[in-house]
The first five atom37 places (N, CA, C, CB, O) and aatype in JSON, in Angstrom:
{
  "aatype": [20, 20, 20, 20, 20, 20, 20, 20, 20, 20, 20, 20, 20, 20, 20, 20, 20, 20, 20, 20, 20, 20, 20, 20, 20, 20, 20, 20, 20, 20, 20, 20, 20, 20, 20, 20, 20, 20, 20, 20, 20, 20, 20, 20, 20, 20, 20, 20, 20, 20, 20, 20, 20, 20, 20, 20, 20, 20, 20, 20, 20, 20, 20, 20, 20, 20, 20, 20, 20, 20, 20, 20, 20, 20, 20, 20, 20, 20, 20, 20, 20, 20, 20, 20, 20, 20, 20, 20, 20, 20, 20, 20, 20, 20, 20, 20, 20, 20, 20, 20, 20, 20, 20, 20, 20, 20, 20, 20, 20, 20, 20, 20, 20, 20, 20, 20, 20, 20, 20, 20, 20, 20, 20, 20, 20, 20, 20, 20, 20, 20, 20, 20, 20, 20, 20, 20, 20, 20, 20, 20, 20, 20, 20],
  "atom_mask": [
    [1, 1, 1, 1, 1],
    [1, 1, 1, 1, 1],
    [1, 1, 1, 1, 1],
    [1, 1, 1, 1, 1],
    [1, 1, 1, 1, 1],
    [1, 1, 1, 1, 1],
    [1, 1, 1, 1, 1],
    [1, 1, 1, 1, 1],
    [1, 1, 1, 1, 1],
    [1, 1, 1, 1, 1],
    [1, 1, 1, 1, 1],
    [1, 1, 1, 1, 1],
    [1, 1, 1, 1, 1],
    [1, 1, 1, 1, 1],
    [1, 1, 1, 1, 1],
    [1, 1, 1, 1, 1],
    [1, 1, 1, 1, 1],
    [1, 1, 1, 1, 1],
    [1, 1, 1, 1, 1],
    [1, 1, 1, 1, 1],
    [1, 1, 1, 1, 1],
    [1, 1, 1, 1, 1],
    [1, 1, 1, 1, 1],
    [1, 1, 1, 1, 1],
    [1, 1, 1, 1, 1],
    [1, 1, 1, 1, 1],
    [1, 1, 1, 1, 1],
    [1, 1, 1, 1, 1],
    [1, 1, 1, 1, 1],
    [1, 1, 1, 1, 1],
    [1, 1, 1, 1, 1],
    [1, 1, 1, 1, 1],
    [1, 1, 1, 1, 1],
    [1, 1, 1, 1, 1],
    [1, 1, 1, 1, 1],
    [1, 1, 1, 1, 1],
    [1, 1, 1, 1, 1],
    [1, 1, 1, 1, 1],
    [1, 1, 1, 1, 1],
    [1, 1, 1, 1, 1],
    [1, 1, 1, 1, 1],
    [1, 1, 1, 1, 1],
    [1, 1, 1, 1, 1],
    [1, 1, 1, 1, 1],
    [1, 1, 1, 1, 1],
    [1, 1, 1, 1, 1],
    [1, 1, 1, 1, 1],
    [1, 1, 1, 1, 1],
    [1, 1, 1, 1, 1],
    [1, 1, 1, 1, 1],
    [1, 1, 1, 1, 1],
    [1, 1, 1, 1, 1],
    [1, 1, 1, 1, 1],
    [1, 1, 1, 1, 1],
    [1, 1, 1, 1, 1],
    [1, 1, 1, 1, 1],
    [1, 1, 1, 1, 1],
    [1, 1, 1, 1, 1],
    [1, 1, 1, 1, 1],
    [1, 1, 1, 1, 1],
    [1, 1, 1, 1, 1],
    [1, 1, 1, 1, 1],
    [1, 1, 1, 1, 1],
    [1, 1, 1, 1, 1],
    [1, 1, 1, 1, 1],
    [1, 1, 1, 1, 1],
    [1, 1, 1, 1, 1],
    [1, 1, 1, 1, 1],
    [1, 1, 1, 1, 1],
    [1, 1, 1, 1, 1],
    [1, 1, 1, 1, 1],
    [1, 1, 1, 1, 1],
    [1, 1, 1, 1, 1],
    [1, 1, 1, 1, 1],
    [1, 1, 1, 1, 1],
    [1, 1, 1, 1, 1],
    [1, 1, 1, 1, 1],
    [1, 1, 1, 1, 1],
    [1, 1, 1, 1, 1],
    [1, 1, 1, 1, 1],
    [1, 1, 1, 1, 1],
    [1, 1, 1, 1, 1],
    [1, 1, 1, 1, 1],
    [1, 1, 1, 1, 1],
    [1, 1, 1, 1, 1],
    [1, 1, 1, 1, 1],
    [1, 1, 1, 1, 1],
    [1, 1, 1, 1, 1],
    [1, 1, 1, 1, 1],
    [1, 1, 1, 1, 1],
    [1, 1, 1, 1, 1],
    [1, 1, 1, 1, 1],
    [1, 1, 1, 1, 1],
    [1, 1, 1, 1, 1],
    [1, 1, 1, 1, 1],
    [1, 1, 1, 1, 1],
    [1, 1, 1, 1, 1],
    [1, 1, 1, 1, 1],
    [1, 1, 1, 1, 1],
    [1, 1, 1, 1, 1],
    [1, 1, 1, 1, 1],
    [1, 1, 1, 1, 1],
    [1, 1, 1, 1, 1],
    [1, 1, 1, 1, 1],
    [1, 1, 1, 1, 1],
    [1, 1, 1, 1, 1],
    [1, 1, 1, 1, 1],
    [1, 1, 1, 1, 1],
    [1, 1, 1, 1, 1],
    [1, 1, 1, 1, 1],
    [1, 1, 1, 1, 1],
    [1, 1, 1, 1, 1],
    [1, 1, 1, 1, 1],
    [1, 1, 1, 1, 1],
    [1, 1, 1, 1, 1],
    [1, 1, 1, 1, 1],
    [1, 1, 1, 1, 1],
    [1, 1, 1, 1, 1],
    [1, 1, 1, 1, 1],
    [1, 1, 1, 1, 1],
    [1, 1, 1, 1, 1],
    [1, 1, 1, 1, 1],
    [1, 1, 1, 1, 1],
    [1, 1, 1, 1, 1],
    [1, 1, 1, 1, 1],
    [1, 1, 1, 1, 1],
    [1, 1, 1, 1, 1],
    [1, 1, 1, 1, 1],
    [1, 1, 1, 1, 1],
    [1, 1, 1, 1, 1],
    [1, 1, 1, 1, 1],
    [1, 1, 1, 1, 1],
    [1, 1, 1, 1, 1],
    [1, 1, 1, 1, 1],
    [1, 1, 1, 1, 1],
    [1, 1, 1, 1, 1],
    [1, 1, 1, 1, 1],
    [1, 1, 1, 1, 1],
    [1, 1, 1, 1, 1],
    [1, 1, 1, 1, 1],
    [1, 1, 1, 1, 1],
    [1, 1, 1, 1, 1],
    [1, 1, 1, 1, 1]
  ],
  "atom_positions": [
    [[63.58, 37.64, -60.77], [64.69, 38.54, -60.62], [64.82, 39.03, -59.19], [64.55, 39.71, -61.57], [65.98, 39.18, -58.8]],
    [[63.77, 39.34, -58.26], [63.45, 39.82, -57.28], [64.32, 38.65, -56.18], [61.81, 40.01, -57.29], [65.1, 38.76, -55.23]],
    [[63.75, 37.63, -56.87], [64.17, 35.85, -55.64], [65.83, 36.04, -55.67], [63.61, 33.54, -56.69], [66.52, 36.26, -54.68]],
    [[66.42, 35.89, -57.37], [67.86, 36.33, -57.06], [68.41, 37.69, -56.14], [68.4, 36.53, -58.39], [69.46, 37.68, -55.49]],
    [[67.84, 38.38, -56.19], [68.55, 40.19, -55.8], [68.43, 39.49, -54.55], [67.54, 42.13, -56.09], [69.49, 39.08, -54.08]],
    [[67.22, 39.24, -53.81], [67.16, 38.63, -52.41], [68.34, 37.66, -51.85], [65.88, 37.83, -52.37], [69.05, 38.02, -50.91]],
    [[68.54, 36.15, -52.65], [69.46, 35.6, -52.56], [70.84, 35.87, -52.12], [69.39, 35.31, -53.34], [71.38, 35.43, -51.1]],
    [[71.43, 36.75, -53.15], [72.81, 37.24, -53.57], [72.89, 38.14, -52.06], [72.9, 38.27, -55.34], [73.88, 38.08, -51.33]],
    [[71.57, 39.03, -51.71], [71.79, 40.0, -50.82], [71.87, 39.31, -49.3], [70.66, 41.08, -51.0], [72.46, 39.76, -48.32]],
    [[71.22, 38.26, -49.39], [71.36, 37.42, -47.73], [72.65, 36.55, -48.05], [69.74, 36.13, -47.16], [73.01, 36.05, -46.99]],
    [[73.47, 36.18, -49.08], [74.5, 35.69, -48.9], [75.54, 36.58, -48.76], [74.64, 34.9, -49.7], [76.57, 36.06, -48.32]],
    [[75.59, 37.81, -49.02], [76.61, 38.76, -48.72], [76.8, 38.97, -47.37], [76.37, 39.96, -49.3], [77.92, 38.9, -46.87]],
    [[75.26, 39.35, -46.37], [75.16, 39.36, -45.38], [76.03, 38.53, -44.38], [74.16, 39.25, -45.41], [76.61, 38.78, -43.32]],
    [[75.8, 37.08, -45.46], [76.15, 36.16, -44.23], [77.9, 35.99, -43.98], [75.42, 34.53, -44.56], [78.56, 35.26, -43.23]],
    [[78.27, 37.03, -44.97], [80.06, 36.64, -44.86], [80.33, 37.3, -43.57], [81.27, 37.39, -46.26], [79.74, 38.34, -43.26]],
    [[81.11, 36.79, -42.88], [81.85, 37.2, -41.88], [83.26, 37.56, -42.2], [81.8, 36.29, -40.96], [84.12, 36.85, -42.72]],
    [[83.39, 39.58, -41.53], [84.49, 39.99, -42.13], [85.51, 39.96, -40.99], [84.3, 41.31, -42.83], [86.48, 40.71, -40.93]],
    [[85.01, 38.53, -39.61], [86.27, 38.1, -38.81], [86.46, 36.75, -39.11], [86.18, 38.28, -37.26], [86.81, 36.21, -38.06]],
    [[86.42, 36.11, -39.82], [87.18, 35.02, -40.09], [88.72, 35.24, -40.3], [86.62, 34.43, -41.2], [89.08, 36.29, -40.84]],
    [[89.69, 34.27, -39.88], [90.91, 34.78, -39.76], [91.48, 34.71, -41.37], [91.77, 33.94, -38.6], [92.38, 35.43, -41.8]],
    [[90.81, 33.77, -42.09], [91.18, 34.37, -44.17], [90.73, 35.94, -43.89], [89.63, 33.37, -45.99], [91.75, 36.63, -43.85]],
    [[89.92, 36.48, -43.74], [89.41, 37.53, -44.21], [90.67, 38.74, -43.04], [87.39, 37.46, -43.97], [91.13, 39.71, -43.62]],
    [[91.01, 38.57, -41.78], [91.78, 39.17, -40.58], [93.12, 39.11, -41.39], [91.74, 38.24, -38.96], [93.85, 40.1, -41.5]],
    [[93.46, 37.69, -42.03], [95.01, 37.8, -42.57], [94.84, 38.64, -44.09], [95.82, 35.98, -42.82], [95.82, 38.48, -44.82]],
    [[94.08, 39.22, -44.47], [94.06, 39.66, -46.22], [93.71, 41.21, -45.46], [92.47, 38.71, -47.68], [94.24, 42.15, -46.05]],
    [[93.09, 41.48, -44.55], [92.7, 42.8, -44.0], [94.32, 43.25, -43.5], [91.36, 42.68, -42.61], [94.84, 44.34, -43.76]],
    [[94.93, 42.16, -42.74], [96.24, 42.4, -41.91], [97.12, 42.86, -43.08], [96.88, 40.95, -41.03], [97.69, 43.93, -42.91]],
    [[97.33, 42.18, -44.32], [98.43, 41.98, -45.35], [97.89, 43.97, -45.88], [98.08, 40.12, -46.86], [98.59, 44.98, -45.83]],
    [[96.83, 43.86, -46.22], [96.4, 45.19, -46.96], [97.18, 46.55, -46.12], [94.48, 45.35, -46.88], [97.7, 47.5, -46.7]],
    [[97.13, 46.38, -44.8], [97.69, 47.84, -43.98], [99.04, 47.48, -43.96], [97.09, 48.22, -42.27], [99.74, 48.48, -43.82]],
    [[99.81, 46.2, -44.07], [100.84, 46.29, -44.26], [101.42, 47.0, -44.9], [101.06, 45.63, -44.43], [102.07, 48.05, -44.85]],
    [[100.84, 45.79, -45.93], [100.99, 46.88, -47.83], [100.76, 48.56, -47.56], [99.18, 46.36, -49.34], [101.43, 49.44, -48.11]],
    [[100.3, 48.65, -47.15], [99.86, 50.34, -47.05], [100.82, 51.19, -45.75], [97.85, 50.46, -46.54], [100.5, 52.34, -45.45]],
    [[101.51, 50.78, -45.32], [102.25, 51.2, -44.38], [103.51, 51.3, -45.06], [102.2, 50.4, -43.22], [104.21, 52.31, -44.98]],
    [[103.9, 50.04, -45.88], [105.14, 50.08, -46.34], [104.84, 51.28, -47.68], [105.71, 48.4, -46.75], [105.93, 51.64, -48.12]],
    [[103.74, 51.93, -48.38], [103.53, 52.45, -49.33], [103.98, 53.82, -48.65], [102.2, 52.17, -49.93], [104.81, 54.52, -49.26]],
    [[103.52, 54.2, -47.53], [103.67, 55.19, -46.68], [104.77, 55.07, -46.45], [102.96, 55.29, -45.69], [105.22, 56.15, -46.83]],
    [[105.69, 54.42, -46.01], [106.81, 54.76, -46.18], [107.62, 54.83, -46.84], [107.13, 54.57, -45.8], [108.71, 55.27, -46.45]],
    [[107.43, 54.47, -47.94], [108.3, 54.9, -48.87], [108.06, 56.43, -49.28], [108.19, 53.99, -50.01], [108.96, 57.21, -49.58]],
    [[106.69, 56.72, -49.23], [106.05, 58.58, -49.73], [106.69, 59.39, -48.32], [103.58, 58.87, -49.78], [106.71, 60.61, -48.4]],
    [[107.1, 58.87, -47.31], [107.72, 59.6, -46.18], [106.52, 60.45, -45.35], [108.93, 60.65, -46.8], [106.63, 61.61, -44.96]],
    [[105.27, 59.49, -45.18], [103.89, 59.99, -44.53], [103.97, 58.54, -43.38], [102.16, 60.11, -45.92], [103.23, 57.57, -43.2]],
    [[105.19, 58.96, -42.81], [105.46, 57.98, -41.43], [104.28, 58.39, -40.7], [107.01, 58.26, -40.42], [103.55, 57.46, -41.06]],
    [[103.65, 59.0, -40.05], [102.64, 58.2, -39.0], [101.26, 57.97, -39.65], [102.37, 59.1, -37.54], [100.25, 57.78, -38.97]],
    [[101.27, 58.01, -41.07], [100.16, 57.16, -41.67], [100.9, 56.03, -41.61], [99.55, 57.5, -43.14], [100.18, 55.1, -41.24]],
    [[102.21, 55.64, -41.86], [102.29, 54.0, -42.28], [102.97, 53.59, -40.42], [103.84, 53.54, -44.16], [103.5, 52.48, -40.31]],
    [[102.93, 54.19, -39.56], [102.61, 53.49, -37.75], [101.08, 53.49, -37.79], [103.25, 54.7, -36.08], [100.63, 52.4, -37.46]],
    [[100.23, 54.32, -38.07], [98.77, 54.12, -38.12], [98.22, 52.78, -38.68], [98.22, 55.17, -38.92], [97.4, 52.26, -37.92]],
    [[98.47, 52.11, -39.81], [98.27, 51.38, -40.62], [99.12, 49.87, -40.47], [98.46, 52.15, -41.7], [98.8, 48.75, -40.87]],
    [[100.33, 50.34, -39.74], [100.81, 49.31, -39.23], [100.27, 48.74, -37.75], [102.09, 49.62, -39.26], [100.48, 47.61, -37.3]],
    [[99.68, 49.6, -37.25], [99.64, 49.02, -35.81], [98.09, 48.63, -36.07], [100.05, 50.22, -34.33], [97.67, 47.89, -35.18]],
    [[97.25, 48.91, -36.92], [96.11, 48.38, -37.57], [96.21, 46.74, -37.75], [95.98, 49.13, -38.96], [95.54, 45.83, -37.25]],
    [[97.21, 46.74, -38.59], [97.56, 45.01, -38.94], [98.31, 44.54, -37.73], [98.67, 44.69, -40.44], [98.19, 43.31, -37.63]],
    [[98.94, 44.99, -36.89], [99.37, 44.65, -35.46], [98.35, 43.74, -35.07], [99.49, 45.91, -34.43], [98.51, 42.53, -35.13]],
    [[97.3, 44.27, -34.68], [96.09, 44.21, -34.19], [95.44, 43.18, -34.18], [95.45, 44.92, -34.62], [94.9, 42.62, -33.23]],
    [[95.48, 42.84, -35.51], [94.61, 41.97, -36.79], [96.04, 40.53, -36.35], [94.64, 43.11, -39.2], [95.75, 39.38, -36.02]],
    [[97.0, 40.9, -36.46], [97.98, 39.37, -36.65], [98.84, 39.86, -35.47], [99.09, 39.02, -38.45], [99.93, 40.01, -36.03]],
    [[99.06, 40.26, -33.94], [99.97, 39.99, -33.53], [100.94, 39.34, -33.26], [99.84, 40.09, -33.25], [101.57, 39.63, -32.24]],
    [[101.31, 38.41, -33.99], [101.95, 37.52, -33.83], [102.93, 37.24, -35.57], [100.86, 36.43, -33.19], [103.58, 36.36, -36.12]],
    [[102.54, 38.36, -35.79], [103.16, 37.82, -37.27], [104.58, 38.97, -37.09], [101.82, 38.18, -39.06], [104.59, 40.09, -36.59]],
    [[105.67, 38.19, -37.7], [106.77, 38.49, -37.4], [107.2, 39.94, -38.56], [107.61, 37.07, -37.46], [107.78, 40.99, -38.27]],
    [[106.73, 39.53, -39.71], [106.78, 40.2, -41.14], [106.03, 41.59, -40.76], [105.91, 39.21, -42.49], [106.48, 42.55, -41.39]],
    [[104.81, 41.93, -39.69], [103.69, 43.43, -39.17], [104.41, 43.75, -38.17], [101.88, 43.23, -38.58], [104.32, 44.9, -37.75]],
    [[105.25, 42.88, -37.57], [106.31, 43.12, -36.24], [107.05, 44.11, -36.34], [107.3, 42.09, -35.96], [107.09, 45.17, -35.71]],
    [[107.81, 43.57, -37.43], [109.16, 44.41, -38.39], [108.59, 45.58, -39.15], [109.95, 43.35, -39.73], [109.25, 46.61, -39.29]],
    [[107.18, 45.41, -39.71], [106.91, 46.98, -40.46], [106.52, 47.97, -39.74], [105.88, 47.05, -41.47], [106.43, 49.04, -40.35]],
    [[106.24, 47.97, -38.58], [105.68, 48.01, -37.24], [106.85, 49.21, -36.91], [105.65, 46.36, -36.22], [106.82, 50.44, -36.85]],
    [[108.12, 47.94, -36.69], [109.18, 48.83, -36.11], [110.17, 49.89, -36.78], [109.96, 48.02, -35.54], [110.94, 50.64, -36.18]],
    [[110.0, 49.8, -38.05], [110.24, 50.45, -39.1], [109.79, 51.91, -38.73], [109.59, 49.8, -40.27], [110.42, 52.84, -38.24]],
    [[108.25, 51.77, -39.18], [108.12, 52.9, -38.9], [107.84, 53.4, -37.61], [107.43, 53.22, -39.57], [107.59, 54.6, -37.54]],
    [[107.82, 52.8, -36.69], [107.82, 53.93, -35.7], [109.85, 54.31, -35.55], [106.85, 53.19, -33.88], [110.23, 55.31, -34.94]],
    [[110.79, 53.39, -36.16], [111.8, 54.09, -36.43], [112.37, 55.29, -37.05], [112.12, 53.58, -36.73], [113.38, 55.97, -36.85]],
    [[110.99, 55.35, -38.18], [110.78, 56.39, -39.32], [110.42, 57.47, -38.36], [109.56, 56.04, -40.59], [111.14, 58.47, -38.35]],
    [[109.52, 57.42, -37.65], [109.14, 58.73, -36.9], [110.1, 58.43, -35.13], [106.92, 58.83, -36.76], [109.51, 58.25, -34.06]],
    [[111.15, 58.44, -35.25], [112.28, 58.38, -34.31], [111.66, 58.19, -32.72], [113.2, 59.82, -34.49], [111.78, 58.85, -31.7]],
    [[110.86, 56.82, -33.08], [110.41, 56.26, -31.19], [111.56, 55.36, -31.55], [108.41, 55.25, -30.54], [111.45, 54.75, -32.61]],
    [[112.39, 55.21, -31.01], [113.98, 54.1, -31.15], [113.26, 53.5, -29.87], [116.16, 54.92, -30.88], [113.56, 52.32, -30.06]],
    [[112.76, 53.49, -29.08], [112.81, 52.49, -27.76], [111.49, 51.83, -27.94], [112.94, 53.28, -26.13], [111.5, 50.6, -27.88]],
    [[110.43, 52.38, -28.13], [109.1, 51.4, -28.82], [110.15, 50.61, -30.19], [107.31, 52.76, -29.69], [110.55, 49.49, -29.84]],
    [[110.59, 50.99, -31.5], [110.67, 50.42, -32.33], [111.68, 49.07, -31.5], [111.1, 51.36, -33.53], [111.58, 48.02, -32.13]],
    [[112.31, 48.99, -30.64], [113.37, 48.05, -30.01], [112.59, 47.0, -30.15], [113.93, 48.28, -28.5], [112.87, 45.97, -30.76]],
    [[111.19, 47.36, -29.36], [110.59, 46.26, -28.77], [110.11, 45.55, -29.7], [109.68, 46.51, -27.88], [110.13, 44.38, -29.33]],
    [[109.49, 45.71, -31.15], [108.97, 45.43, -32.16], [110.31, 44.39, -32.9], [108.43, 46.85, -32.86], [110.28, 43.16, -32.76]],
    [[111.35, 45.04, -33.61], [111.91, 44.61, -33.6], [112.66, 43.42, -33.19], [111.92, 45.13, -33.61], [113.26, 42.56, -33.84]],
    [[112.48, 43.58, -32.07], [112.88, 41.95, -30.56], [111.96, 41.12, -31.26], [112.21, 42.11, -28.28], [112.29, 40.12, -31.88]],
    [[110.85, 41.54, -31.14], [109.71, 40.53, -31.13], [109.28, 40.22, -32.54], [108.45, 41.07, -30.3], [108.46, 39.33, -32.71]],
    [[109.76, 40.87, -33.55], [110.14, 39.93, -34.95], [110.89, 38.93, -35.09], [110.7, 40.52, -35.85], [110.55, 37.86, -35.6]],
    [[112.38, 39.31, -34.46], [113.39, 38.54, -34.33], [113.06, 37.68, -33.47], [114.46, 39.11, -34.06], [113.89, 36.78, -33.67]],
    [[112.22, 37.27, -32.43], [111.9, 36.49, -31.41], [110.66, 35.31, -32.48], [111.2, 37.62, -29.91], [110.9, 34.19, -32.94]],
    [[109.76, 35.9, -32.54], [109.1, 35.26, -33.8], [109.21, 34.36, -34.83], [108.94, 35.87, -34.35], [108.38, 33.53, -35.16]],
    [[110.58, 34.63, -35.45], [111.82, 33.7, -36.35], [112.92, 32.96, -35.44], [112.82, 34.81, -37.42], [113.99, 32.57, -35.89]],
    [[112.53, 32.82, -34.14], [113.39, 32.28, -33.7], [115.14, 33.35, -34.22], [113.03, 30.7, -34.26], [115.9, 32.83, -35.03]],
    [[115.35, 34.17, -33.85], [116.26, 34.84, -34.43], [116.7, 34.75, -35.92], [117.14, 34.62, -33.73], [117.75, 35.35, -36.14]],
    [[116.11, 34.14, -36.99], [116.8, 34.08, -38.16], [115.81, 34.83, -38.9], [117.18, 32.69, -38.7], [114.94, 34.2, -39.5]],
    [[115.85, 36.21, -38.93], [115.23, 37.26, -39.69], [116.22, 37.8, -39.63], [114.06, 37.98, -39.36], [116.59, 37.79, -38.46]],
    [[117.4, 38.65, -40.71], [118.3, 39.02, -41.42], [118.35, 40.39, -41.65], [118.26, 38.39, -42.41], [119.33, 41.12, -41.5]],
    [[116.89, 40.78, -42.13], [116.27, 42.33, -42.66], [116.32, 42.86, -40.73], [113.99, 42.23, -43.76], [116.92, 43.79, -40.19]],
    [[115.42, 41.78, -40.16], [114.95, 43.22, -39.1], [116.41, 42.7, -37.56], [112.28, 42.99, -38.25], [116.42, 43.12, -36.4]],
    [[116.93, 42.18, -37.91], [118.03, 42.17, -37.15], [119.01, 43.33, -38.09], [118.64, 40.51, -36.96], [119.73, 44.21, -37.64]],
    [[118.9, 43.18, -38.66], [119.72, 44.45, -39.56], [119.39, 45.97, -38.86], [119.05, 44.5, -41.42], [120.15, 46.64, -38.15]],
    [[117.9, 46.32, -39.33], [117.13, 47.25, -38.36], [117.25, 47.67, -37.36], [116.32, 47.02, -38.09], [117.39, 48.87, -37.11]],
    [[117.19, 46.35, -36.23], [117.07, 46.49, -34.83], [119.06, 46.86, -34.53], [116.21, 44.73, -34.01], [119.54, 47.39, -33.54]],
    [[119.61, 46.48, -35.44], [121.12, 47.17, -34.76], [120.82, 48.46, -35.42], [122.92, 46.41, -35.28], [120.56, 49.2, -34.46]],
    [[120.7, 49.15, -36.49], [120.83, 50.5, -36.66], [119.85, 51.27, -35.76], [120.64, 50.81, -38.07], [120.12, 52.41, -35.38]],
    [[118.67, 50.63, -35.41], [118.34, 51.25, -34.59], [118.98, 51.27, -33.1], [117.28, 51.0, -34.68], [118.87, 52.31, -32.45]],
    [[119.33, 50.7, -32.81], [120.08, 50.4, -31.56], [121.61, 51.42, -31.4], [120.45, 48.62, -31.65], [121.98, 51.78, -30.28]],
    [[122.35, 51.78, -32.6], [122.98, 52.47, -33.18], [122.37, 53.97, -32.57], [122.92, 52.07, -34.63], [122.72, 54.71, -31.64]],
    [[121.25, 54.03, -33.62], [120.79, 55.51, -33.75], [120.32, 56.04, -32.07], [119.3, 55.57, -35.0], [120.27, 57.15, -31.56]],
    [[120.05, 54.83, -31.62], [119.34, 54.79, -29.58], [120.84, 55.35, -28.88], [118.82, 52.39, -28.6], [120.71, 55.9, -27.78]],
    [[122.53, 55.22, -29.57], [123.24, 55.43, -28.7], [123.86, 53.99, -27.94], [122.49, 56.34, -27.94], [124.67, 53.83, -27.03]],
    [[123.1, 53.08, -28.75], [123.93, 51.86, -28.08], [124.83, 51.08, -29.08], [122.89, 50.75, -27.42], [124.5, 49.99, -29.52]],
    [[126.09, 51.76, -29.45], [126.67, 51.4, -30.51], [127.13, 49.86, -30.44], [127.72, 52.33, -30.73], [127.26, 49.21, -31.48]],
    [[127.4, 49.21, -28.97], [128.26, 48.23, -29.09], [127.21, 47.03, -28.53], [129.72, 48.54, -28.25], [127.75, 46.09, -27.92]],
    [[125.27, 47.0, -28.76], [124.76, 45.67, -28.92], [124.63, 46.3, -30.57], [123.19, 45.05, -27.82], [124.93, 45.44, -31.41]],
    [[124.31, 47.37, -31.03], [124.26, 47.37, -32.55], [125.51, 46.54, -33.15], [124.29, 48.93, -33.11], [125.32, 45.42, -33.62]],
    [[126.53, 47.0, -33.13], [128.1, 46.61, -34.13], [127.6, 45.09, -33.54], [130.27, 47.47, -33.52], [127.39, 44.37, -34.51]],
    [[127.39, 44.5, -32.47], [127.46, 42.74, -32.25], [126.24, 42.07, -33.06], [127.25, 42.23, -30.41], [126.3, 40.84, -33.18]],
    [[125.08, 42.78, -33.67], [124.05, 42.24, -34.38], [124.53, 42.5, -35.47], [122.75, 42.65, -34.19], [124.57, 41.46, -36.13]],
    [[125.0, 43.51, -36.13], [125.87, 43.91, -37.39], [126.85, 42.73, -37.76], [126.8, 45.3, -37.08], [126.78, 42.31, -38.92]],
    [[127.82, 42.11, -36.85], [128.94, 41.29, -36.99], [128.3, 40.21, -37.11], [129.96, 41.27, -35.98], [128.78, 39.34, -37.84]],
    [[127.14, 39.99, -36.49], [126.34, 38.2, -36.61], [125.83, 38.07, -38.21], [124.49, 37.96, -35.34], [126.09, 37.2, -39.05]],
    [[125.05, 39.23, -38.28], [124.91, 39.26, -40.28], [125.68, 39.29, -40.77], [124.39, 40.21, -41.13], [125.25, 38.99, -41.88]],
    [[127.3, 39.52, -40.96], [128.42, 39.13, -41.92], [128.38, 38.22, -41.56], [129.67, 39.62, -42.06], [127.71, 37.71, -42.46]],
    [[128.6, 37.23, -40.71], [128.75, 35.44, -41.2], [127.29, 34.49, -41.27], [129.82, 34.52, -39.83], [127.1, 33.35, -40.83]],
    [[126.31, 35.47, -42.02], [124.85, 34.65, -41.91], [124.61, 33.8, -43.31], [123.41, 35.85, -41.69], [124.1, 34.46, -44.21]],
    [[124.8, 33.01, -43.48], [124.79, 32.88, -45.1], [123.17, 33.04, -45.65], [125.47, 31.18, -45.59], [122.96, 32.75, -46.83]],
    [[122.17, 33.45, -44.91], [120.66, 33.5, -45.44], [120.78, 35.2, -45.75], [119.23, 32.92, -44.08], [119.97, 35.65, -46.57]],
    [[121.42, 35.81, -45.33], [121.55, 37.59, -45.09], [121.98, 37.9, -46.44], [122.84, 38.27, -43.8], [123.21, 37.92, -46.46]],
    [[121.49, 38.13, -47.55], [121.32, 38.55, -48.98], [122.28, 39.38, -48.95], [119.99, 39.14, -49.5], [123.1, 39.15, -49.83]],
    [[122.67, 40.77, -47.88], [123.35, 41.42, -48.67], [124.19, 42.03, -46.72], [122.27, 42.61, -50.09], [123.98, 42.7, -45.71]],
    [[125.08, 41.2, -47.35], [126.14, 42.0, -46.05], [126.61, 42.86, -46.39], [127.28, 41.43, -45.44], [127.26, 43.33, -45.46]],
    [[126.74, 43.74, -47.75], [127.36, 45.07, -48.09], [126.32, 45.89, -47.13], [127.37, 45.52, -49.91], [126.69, 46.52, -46.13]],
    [[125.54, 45.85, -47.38], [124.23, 46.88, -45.99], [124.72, 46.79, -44.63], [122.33, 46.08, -45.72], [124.74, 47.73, -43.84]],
    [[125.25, 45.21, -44.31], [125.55, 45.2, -42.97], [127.12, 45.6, -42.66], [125.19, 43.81, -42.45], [127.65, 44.96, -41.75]],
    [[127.73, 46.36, -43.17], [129.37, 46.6, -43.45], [128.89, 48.22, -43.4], [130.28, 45.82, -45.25], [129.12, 48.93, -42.42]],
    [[128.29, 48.65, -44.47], [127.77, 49.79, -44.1], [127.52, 50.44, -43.25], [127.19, 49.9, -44.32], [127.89, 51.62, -43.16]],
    [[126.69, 49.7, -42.25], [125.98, 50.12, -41.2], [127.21, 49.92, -40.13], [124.53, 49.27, -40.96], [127.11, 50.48, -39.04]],
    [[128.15, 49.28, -40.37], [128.8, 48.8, -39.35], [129.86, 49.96, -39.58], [129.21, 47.18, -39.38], [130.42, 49.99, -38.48]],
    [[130.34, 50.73, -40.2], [130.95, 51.74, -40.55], [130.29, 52.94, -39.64], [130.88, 51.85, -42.07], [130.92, 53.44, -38.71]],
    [[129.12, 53.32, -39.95], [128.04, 54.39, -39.51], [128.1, 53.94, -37.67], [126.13, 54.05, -40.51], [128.28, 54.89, -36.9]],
    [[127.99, 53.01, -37.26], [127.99, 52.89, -36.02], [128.91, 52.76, -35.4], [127.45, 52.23, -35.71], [129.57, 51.72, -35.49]],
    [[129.29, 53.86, -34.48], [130.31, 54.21, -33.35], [129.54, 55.13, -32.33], [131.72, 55.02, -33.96], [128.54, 55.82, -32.53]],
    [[130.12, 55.0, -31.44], [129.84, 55.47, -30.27], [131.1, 56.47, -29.37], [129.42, 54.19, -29.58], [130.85, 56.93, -28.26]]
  ]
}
């Protein structure tokens, strides 16, 4: 019993918790937990938790966008720009949700007229699920 407990306990040891399986399931978890936070409206727990998985996947377009969310949630409009960009840069521009984003935020920054031109590119996107959001928003933004 002793030989197993030993066993089990030097194979636990030996996992490595930077392998990039283990970096992308650590990255996905603060996501998840950022977007949980924002929905409970405990914005700089879910920028805390997002810039955690930042960290872990810079380069992932999907921690980019939750990223810029909330630091939109807690009103940095000129950090969230950059996040934003660099989702949309990531997808090669065909991300729908955070081009959506990045004009209301761009909107809410005072720059009504690159917002309304990212707004007008999602009404003729046929991947963009719901252009009633982007009609909306395009209403809300004037300058």
């Amino acid at each position: 019993m002793k030989i197993l407990f030993l066993a089990l306990l030097l194979s636990a040891c030996s996992i490595n918790p930077h392998t990039p399986s283990k970096q992308n399931e650590l990255a996905e978890t603060y996501t998840r937990l950022s977007l949980a936070y924002l929905a409970q409206n405990r914005n700089d727990l879910a920028v805390e938790r997002a810039g955690r998985a930042l960290k872990l996947k810079p380069d992932s377009a999907r921690i980019n966008y939750v990223y810029a969310l909330a630091l939109q949630r807690n009103f940095k409009y000129p950090a969230a720009n950059e996040y934003f960009a660099k989702a949309l840069k990531l997808r090669g521009g065909k991300y729908p949700e955070a081009k959506n984003a990045y004009a209301v935020n761009l909107c809410l920054q005072g720059q009504p007229v690159k917002g309304r031109a990212l707004l007008t590119e999602l009404l003729t996107d046929p991947t963009y699920t719901t252009p009633q959001l982007a009609r909306e928003n395009l209403k809300k933004c004037h300058g």
